[in-house]
Steps between C-alpha positions, in 0.01 A plus 500: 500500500625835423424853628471747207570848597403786266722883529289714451572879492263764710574786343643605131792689394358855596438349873074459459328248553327266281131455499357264741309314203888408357556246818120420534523324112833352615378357833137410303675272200788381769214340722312389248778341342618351819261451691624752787748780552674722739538847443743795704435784382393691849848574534733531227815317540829689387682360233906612440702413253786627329583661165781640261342845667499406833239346726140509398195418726105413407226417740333173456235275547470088533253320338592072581345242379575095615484269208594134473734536138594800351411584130738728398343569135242648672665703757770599258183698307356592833823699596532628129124639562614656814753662322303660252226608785759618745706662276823346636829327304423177792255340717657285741314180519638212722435187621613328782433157613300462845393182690082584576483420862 
């Protein structure tokens, strides 16, 4: 079983943030899809990385999802979609494996 966790970014470049209905469709197909999700987005987690210009930060939300096998066809266009919706060069999806207790 694997934990799926989607990166989601609160705000856009200029610092607003986006609508509401963005993460409502997300969290709507994602449950659908899945059968169940988990979504932070209460409090925006800081993201830092760094850059050729220095370091660079974003807020961001976590949708997860649990799911038995992973189909990366499908997530590969899910994060492509993201992309185009978000406006952003990456989407971090990841997956790690968990034991269901």
């Amino acid at each position: 079983m694997y934990l799926i966790q989607i990166l989601l970014p609160a705000t856009d470049s200029d610092g607003n943030g986006f609508p509401p209905e963005m993460f409502a469709s997300i969290r709507d197909l994602l449950a659908q899809r899945f059968g169940g999700i988990t979504f932070h987005r209460s409090a925006p987690a800081e993201g830092l990385w760094l850059s050729d210009d220095g370091v660079e930060k974003d807020a961001i939300v976590t949708a997860e999802v649990m799911v038995d096998a992973i189909d990366r066809e499908w997530w590969t266009h899910f994060r492509a979609d993201l992309e185009r919706r978000f406006d952003q060069e990456e989407i971090v999806i990841r997956a790690l494996p968990i034991t269901r207790i």
